[in-house]
Biopython code that builds the backbone (N, CA, C, O; Angstrom):
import numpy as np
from Bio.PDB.StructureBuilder import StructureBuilder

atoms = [
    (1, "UNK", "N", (-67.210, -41.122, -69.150)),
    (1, "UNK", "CA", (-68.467, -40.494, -69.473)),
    (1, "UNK", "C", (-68.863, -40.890, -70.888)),
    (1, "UNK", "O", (-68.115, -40.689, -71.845)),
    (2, "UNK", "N", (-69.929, -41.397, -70.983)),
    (2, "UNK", "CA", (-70.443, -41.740, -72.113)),
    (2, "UNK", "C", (-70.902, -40.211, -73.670)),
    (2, "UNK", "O", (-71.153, -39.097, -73.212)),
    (3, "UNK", "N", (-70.931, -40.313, -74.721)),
    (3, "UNK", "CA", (-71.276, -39.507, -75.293)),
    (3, "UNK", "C", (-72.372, -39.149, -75.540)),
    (3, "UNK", "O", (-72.548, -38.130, -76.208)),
    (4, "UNK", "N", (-73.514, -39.973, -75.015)),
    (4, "UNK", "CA", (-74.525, -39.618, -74.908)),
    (4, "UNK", "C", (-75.333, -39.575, -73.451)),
    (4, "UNK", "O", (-76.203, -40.381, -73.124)),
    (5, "UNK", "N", (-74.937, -38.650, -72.788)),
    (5, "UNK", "CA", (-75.312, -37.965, -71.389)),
    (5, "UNK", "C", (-77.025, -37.864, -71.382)),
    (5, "UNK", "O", (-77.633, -37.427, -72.359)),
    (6, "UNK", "N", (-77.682, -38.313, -70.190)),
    (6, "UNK", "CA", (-78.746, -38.231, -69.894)),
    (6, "UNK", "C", (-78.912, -36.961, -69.050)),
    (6, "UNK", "O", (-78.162, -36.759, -68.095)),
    (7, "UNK", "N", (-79.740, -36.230, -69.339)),
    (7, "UNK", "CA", (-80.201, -34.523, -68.575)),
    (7, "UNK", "C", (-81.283, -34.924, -67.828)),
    (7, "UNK", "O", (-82.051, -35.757, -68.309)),
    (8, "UNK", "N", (-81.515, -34.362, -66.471)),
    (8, "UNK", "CA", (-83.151, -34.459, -65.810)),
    (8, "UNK", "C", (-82.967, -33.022, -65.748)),
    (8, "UNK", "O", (-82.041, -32.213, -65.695)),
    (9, "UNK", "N", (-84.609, -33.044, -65.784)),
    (9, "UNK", "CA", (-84.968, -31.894, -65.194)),
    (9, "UNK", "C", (-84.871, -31.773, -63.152)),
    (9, "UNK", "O", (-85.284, -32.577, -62.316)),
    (10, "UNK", "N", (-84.369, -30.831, -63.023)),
    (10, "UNK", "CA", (-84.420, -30.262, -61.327)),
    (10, "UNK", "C", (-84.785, -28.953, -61.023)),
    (10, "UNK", "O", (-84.711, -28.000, -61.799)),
    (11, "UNK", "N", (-85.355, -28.925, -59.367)),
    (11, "UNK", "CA", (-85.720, -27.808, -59.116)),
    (11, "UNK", "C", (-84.662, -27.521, -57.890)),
    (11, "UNK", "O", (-84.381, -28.252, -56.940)),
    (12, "UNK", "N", (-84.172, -26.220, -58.227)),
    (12, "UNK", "CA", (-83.208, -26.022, -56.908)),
    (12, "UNK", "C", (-83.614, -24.923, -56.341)),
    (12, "UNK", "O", (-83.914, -23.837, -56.839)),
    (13, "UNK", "N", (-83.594, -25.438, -54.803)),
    (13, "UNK", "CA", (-84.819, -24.361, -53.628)),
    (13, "UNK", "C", (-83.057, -23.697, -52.922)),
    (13, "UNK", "O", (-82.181, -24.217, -52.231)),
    (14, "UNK", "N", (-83.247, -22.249, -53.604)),
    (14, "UNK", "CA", (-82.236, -21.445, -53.196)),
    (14, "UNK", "C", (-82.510, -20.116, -52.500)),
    (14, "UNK", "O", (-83.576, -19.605, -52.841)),
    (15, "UNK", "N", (-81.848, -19.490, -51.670)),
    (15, "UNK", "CA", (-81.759, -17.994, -51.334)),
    (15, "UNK", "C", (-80.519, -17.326, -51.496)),
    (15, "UNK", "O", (-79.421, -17.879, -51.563)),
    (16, "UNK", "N", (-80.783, -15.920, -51.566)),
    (16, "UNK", "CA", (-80.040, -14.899, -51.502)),
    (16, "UNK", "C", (-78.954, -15.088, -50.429)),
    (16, "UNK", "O", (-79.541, -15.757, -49.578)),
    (17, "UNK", "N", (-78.130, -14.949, -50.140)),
    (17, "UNK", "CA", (-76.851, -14.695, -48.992)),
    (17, "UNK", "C", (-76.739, -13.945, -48.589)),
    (17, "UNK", "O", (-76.518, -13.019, -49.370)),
    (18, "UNK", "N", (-76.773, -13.519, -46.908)),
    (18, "UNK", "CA", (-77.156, -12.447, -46.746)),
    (18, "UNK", "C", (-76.094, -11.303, -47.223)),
    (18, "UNK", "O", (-74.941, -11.668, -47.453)),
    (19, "UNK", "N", (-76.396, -10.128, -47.355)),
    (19, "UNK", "CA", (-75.636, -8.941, -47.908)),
    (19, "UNK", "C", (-76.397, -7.529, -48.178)),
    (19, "UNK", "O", (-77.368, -7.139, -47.528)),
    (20, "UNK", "N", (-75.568, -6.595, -49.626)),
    (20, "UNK", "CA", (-76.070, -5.327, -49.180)),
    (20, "UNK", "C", (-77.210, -5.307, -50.576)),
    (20, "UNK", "O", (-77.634, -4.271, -51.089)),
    (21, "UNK", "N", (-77.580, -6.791, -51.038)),
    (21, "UNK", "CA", (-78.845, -6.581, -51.569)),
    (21, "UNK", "C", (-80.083, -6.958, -51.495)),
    (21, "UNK", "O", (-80.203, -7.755, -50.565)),
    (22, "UNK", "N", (-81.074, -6.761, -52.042)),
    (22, "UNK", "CA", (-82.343, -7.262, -52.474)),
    (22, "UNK", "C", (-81.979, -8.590, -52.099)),
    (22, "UNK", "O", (-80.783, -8.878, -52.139)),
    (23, "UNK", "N", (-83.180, -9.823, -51.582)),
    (23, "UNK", "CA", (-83.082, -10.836, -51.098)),
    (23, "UNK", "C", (-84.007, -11.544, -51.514)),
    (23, "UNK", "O", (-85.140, -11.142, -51.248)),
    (24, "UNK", "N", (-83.904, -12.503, -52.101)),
    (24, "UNK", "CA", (-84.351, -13.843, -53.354)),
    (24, "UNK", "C", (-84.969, -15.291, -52.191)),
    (24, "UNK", "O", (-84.158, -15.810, -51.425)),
    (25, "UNK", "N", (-85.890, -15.591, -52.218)),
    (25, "UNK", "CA", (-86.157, -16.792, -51.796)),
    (25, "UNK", "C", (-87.024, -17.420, -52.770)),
    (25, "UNK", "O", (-88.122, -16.910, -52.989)),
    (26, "UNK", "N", (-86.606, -18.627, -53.475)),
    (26, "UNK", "CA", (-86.595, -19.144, -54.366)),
    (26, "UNK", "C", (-86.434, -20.153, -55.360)),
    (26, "UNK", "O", (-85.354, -20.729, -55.231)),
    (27, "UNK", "N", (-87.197, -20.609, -56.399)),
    (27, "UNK", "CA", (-86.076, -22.037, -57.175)),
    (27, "UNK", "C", (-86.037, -21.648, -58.310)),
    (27, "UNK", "O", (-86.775, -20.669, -58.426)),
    (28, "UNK", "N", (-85.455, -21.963, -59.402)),
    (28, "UNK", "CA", (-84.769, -22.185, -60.432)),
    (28, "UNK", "C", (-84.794, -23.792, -60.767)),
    (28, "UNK", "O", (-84.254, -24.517, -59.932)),
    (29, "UNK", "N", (-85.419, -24.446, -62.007)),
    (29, "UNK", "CA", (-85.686, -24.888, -62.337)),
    (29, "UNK", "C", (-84.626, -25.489, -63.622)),
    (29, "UNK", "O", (-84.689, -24.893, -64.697)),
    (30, "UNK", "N", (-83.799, -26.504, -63.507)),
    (30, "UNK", "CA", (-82.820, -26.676, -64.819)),
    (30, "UNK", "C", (-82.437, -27.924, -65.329)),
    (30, "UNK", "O", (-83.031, -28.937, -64.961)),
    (31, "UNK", "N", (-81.584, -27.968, -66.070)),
    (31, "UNK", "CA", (-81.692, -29.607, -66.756)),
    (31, "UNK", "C", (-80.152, -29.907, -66.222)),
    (31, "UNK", "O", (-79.374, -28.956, -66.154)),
    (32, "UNK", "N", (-79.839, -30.868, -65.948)),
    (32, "UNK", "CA", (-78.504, -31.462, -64.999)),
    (32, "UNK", "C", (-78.466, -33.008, -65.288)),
    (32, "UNK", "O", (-79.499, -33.653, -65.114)),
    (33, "UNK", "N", (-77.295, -33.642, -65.732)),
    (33, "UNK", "CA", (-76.811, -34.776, -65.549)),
    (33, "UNK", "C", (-77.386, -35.272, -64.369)),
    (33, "UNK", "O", (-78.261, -36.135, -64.442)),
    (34, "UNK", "N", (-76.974, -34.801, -63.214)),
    (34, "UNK", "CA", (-76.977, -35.259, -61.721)),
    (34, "UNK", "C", (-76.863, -34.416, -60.891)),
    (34, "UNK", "O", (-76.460, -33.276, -61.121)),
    (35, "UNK", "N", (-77.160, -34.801, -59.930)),
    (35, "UNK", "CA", (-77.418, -33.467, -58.448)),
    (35, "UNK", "C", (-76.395, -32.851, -58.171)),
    (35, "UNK", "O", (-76.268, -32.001, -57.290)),
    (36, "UNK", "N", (-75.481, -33.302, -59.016)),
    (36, "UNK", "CA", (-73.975, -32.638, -58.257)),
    (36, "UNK", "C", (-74.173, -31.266, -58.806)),
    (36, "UNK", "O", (-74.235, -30.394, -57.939)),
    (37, "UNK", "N", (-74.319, -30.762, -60.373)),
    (37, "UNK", "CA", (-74.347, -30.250, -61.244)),
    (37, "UNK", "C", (-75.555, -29.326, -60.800)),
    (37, "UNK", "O", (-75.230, -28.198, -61.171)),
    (38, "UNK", "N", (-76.639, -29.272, -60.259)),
    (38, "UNK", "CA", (-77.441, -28.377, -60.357)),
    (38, "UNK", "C", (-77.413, -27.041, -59.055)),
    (38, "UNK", "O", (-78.380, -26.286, -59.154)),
    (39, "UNK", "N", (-76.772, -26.824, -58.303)),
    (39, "UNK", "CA", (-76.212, -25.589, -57.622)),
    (39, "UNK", "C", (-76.085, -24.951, -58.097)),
    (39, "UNK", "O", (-76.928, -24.070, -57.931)),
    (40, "UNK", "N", (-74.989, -24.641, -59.162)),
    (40, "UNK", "CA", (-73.850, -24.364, -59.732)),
    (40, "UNK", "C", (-74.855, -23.620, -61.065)),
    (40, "UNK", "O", (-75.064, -22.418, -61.228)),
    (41, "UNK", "N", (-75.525, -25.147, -62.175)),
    (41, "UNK", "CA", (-75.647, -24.968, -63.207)),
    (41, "UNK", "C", (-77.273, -23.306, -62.543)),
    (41, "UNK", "O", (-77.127, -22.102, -62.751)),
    (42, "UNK", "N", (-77.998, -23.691, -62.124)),
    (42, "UNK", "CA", (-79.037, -22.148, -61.107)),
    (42, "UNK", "C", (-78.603, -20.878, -60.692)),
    (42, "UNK", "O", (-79.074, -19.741, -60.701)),
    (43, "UNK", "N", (-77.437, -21.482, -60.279)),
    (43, "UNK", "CA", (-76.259, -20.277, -59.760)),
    (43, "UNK", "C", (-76.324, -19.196, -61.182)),
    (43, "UNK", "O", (-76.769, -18.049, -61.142)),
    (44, "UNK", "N", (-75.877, -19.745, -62.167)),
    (44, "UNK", "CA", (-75.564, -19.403, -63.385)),
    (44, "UNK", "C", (-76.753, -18.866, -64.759)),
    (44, "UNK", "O", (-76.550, -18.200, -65.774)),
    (45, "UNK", "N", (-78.357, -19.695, -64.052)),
    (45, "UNK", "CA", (-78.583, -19.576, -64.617)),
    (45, "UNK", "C", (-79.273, -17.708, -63.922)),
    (45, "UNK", "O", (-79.478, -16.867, -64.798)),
    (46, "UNK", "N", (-79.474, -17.404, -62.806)),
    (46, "UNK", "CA", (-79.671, -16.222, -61.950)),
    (46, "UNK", "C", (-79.317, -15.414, -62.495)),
    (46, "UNK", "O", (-79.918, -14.408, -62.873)),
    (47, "UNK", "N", (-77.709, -15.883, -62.700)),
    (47, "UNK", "CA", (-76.598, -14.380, -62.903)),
    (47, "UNK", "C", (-76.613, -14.076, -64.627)),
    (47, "UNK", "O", (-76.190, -13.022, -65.102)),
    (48, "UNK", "N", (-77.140, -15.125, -65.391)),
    (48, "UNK", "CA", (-77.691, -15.006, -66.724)),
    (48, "UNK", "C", (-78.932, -13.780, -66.860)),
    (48, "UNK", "O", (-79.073, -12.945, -67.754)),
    (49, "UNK", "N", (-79.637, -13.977, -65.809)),
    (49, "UNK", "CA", (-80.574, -13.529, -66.461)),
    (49, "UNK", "C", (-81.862, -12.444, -65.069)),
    (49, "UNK", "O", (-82.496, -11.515, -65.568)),
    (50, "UNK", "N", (-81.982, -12.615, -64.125)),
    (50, "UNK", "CA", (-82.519, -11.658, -63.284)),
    (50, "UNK", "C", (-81.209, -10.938, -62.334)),
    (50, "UNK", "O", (-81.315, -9.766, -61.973)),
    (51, "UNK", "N", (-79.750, -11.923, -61.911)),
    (51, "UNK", "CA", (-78.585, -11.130, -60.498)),
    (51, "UNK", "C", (-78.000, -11.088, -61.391)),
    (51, "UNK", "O", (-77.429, -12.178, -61.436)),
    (52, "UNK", "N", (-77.550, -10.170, -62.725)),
    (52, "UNK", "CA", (-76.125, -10.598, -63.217)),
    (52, "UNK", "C", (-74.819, -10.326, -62.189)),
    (52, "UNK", "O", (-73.707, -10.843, -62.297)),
    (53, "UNK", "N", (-75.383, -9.107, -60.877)),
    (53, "UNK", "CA", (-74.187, -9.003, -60.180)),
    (53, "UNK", "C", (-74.080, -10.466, -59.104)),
    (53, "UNK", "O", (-73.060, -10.464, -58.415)),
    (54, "UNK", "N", (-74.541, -11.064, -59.006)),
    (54, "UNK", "CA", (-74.104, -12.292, -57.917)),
    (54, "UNK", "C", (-73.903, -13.684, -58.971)),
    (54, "UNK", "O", (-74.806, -14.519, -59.037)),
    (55, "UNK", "N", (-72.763, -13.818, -59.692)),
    (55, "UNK", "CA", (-72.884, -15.380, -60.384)),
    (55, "UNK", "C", (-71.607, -15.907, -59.023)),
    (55, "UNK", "O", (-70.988, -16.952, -59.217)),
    (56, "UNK", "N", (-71.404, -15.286, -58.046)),
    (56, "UNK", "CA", (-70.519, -16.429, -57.527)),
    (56, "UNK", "C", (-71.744, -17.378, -56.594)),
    (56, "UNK", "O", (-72.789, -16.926, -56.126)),
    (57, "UNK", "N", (-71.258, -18.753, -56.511)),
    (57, "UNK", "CA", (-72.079, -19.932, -55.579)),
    (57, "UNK", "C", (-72.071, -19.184, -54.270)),
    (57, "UNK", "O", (-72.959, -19.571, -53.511)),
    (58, "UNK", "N", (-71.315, -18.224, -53.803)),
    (58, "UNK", "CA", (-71.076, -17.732, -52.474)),
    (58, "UNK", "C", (-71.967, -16.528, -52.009)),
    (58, "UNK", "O", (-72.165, -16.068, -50.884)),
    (59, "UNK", "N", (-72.257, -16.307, -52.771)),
    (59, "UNK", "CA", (-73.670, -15.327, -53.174)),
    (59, "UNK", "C", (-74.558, -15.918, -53.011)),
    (59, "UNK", "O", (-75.430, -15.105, -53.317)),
    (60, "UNK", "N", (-75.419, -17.443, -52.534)),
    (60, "UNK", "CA", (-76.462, -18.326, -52.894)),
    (60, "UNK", "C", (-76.114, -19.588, -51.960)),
    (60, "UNK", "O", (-75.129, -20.319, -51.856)),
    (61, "UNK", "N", (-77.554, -19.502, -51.231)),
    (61, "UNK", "CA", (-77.809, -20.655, -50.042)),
    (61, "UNK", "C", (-78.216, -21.540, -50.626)),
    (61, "UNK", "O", (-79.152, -21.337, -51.400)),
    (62, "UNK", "N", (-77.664, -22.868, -50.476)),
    (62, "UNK", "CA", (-78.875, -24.096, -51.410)),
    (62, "UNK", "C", (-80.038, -25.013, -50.086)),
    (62, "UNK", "O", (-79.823, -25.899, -49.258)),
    (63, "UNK", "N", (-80.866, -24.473, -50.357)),
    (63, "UNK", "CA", (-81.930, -25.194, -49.530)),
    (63, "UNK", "C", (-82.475, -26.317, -49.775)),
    (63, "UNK", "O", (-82.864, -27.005, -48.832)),
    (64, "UNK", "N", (-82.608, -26.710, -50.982)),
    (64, "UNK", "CA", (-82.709, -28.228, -51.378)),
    (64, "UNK", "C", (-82.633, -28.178, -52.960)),
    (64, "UNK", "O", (-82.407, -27.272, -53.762)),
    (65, "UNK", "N", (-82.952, -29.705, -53.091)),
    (65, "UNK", "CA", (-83.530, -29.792, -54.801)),
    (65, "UNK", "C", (-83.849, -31.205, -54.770)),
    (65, "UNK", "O", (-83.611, -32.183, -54.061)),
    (66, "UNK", "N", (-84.694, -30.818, -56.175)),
    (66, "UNK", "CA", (-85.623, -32.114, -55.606)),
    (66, "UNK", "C", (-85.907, -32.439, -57.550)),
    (66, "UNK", "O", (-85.812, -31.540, -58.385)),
    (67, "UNK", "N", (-86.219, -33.765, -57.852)),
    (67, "UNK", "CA", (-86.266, -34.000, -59.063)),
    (67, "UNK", "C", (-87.310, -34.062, -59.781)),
    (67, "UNK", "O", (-87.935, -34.987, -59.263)),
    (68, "UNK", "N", (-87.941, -33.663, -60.681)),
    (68, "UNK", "CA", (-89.215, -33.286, -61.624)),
    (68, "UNK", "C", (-89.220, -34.417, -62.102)),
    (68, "UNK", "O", (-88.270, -35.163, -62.342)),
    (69, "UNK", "N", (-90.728, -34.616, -62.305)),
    (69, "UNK", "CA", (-91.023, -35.712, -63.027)),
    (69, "UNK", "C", (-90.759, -35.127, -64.927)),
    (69, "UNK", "O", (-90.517, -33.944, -65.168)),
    (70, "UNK", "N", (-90.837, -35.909, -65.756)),
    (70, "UNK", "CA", (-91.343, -35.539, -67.219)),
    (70, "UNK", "C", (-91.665, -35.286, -67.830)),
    (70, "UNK", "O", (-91.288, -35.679, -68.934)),
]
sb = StructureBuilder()
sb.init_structure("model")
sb.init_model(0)
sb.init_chain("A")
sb.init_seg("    ")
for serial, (resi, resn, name, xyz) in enumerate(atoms, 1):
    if name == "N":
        sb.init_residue(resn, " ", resi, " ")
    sb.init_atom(name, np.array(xyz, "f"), 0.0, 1.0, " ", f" {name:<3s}", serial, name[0])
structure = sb.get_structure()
């Protein structure tokens, strides 16, 4: 890995899992190396800041993602 890492912007089209809460259909919008990274990095950014109770990935359907222009 180089030390100077390139970030894109992505949009990740996620839902809620089903369970005993409130239910999210939705994207989250974040900056990621690569597609591998942006599940995960949405996942996190959720439980930051509107689900703090759901930061597990198992909590969260990934429906797509798709890459922003600039």
């Amino acid at each position: 890995m180089s030390l100077e890492q390139t970030f894109k912007k992505y949009r990740c089209h996620l839902r809620s899992a089903p369970g005993m809460w409130a239910t999210y259909d939705g994207h989250v919008d974040v900056y990621a190396p690569d597609e591998d990274e942006v599940f995960s990095r949405a996942v996190r950014e959720l439980a930051r800041t509107s689900f703090p109770d759901r930061p597990s990935l198992s909590s969260w359907v990934l429906e797509r993602i798709e890459l922003l222009a600039d």
